[in-house]
N, C-alpha and C positions, 0 to 999 in steps of 0.2 A: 708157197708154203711146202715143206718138206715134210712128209709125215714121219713119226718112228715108230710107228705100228700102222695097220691098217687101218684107216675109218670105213669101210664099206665090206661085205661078205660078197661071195659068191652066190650068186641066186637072189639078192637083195634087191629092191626096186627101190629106185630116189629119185627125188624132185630136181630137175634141172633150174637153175636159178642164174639170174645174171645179176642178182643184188644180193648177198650173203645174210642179212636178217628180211627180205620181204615176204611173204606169204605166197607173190606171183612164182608161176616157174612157166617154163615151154614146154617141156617135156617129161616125160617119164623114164628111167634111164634103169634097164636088169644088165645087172654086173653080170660078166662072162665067164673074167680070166681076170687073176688076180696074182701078182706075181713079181720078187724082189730083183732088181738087174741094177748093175753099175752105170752109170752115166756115159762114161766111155763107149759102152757097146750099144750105141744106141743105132737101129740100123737105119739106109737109107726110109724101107718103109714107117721103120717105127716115128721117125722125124716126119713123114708124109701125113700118118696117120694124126700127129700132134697138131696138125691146121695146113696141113700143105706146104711145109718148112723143108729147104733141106736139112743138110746136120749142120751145111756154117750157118744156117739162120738161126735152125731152134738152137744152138748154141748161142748167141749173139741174142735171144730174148729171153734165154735162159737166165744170162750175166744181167739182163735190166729187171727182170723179175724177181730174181735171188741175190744180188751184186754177185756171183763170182760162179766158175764154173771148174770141179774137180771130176776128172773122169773115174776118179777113186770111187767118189760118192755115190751110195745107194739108195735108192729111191724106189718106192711101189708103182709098180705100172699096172692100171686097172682098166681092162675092156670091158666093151660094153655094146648093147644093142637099144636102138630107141625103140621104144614101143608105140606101136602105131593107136590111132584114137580107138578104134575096137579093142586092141586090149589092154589099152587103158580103162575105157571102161568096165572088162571084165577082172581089171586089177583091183576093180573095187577105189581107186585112189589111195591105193595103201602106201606111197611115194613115203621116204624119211623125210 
């Protein structure tokens, strides 16, 4: 899914989830860095950082995820740090 605005802030803590309506999540997740780039300029690390992809992979799962791949298109790229179980619990479990 391609956003066209941001769903997440900077400084924001969310619930990491591998099922989109369940309640479980794994982790806790505070936004870093938040920020608009083209598709094209996606760098060796930035593909590494995506699952350990080069660029012809995460391109190539890009095309099965999205059907199609324009190096035009802009997309949000959002980092992130997991928080560890201490401060999770001093996050209070304030996760989105």
């Amino acid at each position: 899914m391609v956003w066209k605005k941001p769903r997440v802030k900077v400084g924001g803590i969310y619930k990491a989830k591998t099922k989109l309506f369940s309640k479980d999540y794994f982790a806790l997740l505070r936004v870093t860095r938040l920020r608009k780039e083209r598709l094209g300029d996606i760098s060796p690390e930035d593909a590494q950082a995506e699952g350990g992809y080069s660029i012809e992979q995460f391109k190539r799962i890009w095309k099965e995820i999205n059907g199609s791949w324009d190096p035009e298109q802009e997309v949000w790229v959002v980092e992130f740090e997991m928080l560890d179980q201490a401060r999770c619990n001093k996050a209070g479990d304030r996760g989105k």
